[in-house]
C-alpha positions in Angstrom: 59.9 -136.2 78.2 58.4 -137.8 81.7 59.6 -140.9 82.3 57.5 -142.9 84.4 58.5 -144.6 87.6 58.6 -148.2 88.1 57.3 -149.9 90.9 59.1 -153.1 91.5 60.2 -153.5 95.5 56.3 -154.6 96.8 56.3 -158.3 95.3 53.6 -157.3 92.8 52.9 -158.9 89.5 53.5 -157.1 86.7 51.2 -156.2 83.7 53.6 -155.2 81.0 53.0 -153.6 77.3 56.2 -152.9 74.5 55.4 -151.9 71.0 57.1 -152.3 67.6 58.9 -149.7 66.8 56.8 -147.0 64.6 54.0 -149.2 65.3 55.2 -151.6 62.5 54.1 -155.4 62.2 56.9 -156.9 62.8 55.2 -159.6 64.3 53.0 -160.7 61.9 54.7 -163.8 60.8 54.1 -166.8 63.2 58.2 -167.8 63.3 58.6 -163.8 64.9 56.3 -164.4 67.6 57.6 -167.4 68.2 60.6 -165.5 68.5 59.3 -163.3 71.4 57.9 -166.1 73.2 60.9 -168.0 73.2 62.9 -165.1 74.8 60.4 -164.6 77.1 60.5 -168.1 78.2 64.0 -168.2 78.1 64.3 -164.5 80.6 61.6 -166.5 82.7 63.3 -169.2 83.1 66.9 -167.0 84.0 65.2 -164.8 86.1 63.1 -167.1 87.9 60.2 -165.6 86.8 56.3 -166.6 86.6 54.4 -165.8 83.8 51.1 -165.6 84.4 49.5 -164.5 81.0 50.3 -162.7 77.5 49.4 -162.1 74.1 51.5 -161.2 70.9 50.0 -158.5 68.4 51.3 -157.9 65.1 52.9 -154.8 66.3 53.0 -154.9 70.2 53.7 -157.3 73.4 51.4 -157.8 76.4 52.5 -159.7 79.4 51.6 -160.5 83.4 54.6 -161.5 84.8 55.9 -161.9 88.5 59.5 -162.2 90.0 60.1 -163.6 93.3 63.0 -161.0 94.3 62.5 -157.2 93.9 63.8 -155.3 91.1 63.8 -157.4 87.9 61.5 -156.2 85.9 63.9 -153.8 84.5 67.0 -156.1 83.5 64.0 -158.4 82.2 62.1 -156.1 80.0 65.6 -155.4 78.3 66.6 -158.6 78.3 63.5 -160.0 77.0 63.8 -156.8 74.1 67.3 -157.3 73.0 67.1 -161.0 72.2 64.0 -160.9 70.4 65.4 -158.0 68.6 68.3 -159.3 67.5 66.5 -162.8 66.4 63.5 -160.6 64.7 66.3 -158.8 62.5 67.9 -162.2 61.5 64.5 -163.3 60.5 64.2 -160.4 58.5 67.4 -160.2 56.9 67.2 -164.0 56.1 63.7 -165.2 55.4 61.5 -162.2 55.1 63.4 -160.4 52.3 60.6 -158.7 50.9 58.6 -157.3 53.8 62.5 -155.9 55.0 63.3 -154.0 52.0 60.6 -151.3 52.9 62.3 -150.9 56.0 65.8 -149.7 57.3 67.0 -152.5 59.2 69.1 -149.9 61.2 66.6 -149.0 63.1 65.3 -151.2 66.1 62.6 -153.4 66.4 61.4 -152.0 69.6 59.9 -148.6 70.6 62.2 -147.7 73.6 60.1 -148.1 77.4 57.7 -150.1 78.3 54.6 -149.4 80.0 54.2 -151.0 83.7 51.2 -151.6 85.8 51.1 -153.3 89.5 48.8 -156.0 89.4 48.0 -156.1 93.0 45.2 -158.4 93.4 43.5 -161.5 92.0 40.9 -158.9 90.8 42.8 -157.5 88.9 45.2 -160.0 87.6 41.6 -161.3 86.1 41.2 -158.2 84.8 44.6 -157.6 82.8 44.1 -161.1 81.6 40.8 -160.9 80.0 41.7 -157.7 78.4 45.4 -159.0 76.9 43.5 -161.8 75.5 40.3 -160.2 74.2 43.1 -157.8 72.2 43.0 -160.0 69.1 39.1 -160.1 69.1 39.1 -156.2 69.3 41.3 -155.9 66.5 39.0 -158.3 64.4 41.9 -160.9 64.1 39.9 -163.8 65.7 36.3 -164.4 66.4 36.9 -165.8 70.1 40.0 -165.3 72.2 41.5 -169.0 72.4 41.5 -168.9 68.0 44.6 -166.4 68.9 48.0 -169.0 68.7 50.1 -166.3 70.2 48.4 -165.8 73.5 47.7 -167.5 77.0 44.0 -167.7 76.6 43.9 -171.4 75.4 45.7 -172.1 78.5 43.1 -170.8 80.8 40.4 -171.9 78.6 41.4 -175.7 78.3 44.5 -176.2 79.8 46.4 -175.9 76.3 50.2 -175.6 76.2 50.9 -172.4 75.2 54.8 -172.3 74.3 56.0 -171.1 77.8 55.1 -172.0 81.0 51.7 -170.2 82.6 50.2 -170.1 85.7 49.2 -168.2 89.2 51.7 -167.3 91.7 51.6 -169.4 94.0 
């Protein structure tokens, strides 16, 4: 298989996409996407990170996100994965009982990779963002973008906290 190279030495912001493993909804319950945005707070917050958008689906992850030194994404993304990971399993095993016994808890949570995209310009940064938050809309979950709780769109709408820290890179 090809792995794709990552481009993370040019000060770029990142528009980053992980999926569920098999595709499966693990995030469909509001406390597991919680989950994910905590830990991506959290990896911000370590890393010194920006976040500049995202949106949680029921089954994948989309996120802008800059660093102010070179070559972070990396230890981030996994970072990032292997807390929520381990938190989304406790979830499972502990509260969601029933939607866990069609599945082998064995398995992992996340597909492995990520996909990566150098966000170069303003332009585009606009871009990423509109689509990442018009992903619930497409999928017929909301009516209009800022009705999605999981998502930065309420903060660029209105100015909304969001659960984690959003905004340009200054």
């Amino acid at each position: 298989m090809h792995k794709r190279k990552i481009y993370d030495e040019e000060g770029h912001a990142h528009f980053v996409t992980f999926s569920c493993y098999k595709r499966r909804r693990f995030l469909d319950h509001d406390d597991a996407k919680r989950i994910v945005l905590d830990a991506l707070g959290n990896q911000m917050q370590i890393q010194n990170g920006r976040c500049i958008g995202f949106v949680i689906m029921p089954d994948h992850v989309h996120a802008i996100v800059w660093f102010p030194k070179p070559n972070q994404l990396s230890s981030f993304i996994k970072s990032w994965k292997q807390k929520s990971s381990l938190r989304i399993k406790e979830l499972l095993r502990n509260h969601l009982i029933s939607y866990a016994e069609n599945i082998d808890l064995a398995e992992p949570v996340w597909q492995s990779g990520y996909y990566d995209f150098n966000v170069y310009s303003e332009r585009k940064i606009q871009e990423k963002l509109q689509y990442m938050h018009q992903n619930p809309v497409a999928r017929n979950l909301v009516e209009k973008d800022i009705d999605w709780p999981s998502s930065s769109a309420r903060f660029y709408e209105r100015g909304d906290d969001v659960g984690v820290p959003v905004g340009w890179i200054e």
